[in-house]
C-alpha positions in Angstrom: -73.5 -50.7 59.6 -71.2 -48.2 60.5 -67.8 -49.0 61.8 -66.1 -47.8 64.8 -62.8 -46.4 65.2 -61.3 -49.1 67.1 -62.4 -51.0 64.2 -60.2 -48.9 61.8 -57.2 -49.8 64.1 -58.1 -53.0 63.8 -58.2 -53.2 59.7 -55.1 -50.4 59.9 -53.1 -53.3 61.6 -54.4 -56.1 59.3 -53.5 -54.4 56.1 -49.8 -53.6 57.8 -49.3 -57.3 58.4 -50.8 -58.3 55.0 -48.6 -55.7 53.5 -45.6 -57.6 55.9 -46.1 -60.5 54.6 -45.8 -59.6 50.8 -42.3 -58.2 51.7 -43.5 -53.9 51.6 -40.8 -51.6 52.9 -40.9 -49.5 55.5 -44.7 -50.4 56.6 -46.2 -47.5 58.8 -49.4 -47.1 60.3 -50.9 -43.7 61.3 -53.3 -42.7 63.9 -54.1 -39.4 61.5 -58.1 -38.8 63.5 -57.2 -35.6 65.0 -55.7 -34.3 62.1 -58.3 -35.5 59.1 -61.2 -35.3 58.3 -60.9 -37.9 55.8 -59.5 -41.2 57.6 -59.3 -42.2 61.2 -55.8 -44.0 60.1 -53.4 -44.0 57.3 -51.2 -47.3 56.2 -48.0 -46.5 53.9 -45.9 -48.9 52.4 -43.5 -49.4 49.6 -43.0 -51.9 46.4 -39.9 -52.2 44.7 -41.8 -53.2 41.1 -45.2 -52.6 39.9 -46.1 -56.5 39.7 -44.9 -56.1 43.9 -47.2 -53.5 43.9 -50.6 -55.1 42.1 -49.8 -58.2 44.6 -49.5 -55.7 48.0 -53.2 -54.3 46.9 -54.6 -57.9 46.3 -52.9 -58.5 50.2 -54.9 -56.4 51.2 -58.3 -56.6 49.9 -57.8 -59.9 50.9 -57.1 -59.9 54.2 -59.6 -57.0 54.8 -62.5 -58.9 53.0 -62.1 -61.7 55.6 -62.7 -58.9 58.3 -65.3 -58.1 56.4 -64.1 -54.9 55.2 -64.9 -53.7 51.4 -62.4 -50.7 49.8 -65.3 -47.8 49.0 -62.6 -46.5 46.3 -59.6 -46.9 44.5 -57.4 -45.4 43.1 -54.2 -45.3 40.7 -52.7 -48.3 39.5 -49.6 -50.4 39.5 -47.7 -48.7 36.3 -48.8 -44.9 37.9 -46.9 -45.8 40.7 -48.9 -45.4 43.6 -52.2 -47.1 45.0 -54.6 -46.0 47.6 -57.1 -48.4 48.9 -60.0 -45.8 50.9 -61.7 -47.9 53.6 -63.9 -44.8 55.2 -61.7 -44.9 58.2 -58.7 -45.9 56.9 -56.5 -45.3 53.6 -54.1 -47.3 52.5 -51.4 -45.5 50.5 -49.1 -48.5 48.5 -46.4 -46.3 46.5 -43.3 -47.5 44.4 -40.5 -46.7 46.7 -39.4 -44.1 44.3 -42.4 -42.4 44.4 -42.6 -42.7 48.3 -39.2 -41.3 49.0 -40.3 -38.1 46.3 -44.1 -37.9 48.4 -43.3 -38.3 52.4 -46.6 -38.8 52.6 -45.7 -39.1 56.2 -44.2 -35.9 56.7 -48.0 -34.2 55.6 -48.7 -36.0 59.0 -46.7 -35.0 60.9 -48.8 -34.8 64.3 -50.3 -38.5 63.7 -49.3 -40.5 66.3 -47.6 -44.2 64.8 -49.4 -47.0 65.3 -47.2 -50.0 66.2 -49.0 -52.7 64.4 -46.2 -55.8 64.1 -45.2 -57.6 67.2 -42.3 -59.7 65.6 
């Protein structure tokens, strides 16, 4: 069954919170449809430690299972410093913050429109 993109929004917003919840920095969700034709939207955060890192991913498979949501791909692991979960619609993009601040993956975006995902 194919999954619409208000349903990527949906899982884009999940994975923030679970991300939230494991203490990521600087959590950002991306609304990147106009401007790829990979993903409908893009979910960045940062780990301070590779174990933080490994425990962000398992947030968010998690969470995303229970929405019934399966990652398609992974790739990269704790110790290379950067993770990306690809849900069709939406990637998740879990980087070290070292590696985030050398990447701005959010600057190759820069048309996306942010998502605000946490109402705290």
């Amino acid at each position: 069954m194919a999954m619409k993109k208000r349903d990527f929004r949906k899982l884009a917003k999940a994975a923030a919170e679970a991300v939230d919840d494991k203490k990521a920095e600087d959590v950002l969700v991306l609304d990147v449809h106009r401007e790829s034709d990979v993903a409908d939207y893009l979910v960045i955060a940062g780990a301070q430690s590779s174990t933080q890192l490994t425990a962000l991913s398992e947030a968010v498979k998690e969470s995303l299972l229970k929405l019934g949501a399966k990652a398609i791909h992974r790739e990269g692991r704790a110790r290379d410093r950067w993770i990306a979960l690809d849900y069709g619609g939406l990637v998740v993009h879990l980087l070290l913050m070292q590696a985030r601040a050398f990447y701005r993956l959010e600057n190759l975006w820069e048309k996306a429109k942010p998502v605000k995902w946490n109402f705290k």
